[in-house]
N, C-alpha and C positions, 0 to 999 in steps of 0.2 A: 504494500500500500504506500501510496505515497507520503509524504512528510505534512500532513494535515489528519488531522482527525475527525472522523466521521462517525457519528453514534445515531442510529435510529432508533427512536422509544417510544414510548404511548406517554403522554402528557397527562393526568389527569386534573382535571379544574371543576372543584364541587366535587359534588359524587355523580353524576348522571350523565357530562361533557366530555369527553375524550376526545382530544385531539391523536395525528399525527405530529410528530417536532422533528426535525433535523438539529447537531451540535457541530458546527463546523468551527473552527478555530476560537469556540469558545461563544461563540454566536451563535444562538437558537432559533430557530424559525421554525414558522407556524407554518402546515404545510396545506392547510385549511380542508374541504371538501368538496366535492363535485357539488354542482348547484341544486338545491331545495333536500339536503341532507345532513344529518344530524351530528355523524361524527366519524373520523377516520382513525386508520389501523395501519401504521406500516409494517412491513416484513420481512425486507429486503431491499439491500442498496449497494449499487457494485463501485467501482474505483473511479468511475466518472460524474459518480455522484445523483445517476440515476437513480431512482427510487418507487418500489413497488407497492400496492398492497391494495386495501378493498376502501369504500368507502359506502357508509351507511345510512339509509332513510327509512322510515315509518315501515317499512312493506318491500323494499327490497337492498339488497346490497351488489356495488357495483364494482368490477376490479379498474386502479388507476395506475397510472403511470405519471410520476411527476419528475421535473430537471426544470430545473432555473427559474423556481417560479411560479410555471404553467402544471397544472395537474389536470390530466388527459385521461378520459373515459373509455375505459377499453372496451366495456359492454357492449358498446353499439358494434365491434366489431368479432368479438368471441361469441356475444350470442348467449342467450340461457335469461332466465328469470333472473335471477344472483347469479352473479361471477366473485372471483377472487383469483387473486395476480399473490403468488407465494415467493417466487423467486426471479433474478435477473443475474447476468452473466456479464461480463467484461464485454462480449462481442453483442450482446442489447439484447440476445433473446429469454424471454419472459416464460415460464411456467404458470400454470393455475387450472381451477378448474370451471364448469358452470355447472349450473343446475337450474333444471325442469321438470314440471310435474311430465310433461311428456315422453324425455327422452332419461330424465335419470340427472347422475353425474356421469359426467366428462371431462377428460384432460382436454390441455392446449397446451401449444406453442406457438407464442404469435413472434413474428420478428418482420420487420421492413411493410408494418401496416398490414400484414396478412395472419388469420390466426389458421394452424395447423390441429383437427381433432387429434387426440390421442386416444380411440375406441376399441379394446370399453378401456376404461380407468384402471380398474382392478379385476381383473381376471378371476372367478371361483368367486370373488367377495359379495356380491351382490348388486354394486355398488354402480 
């Protein structure tokens, strides 16, 4: 890693409020939530300072992607009722899953704006 430091955590403010935060060289930022939703969850952050995870409202949860700022809704392109974005890699591509009452859960990999099924998820599990 390189000679700054990077800490991804869940903020809690009250009891009910949960942010995402980033700590970069001692500086916190709010990494907020995709729009008309309640609270965000990070999970992962690779060396570029990208940054993964879900973000939460009343009735569904969405997986995001944030860098520099901007936090980007991946739903509209994985698909599913609820997503969630678990991990990212050095070379940008993203892990997570979705889910539907129709299809179940489902892996992905999305990278370069495209997401890739991983079917099924779990093999034997049910899942």
């Amino acid at each position: 890693m390189k000679n700054r430091i990077k800490i991804v955590l869940l903020f809690f403010l009250f009891i009910f409020f949960v942010v995402a935060v980033e700590c970069r060289a001692g500086v916190w930022t709010d990494l907020g939530t995709l729009p008309g939703d309640l609270r965000s969850f990070a999970f992962d952050i690779n060396d570029s300072g990208h940054i993964v995870g879900q973000s939460e409202g009343a009735s569904s949860t969405r997986a995001f992607l944030w860098h520099a700022g901007t936090m980007t809704d991946l739903s509209t392109i994985v698909g599913g009722t609820n997503s969630f974005a678990y991990g990212i890699n050095n070379s940008g591509q993203i892990v997570g899953a979705t889910w539907s009452s129709t299809s179940g859960y489902q892996g992905f990999v999305y990278q370069n704006g495209v997401a890739t099924t991983i079917d099924p998820l779990l093999p034997g599990l049910g899942l």
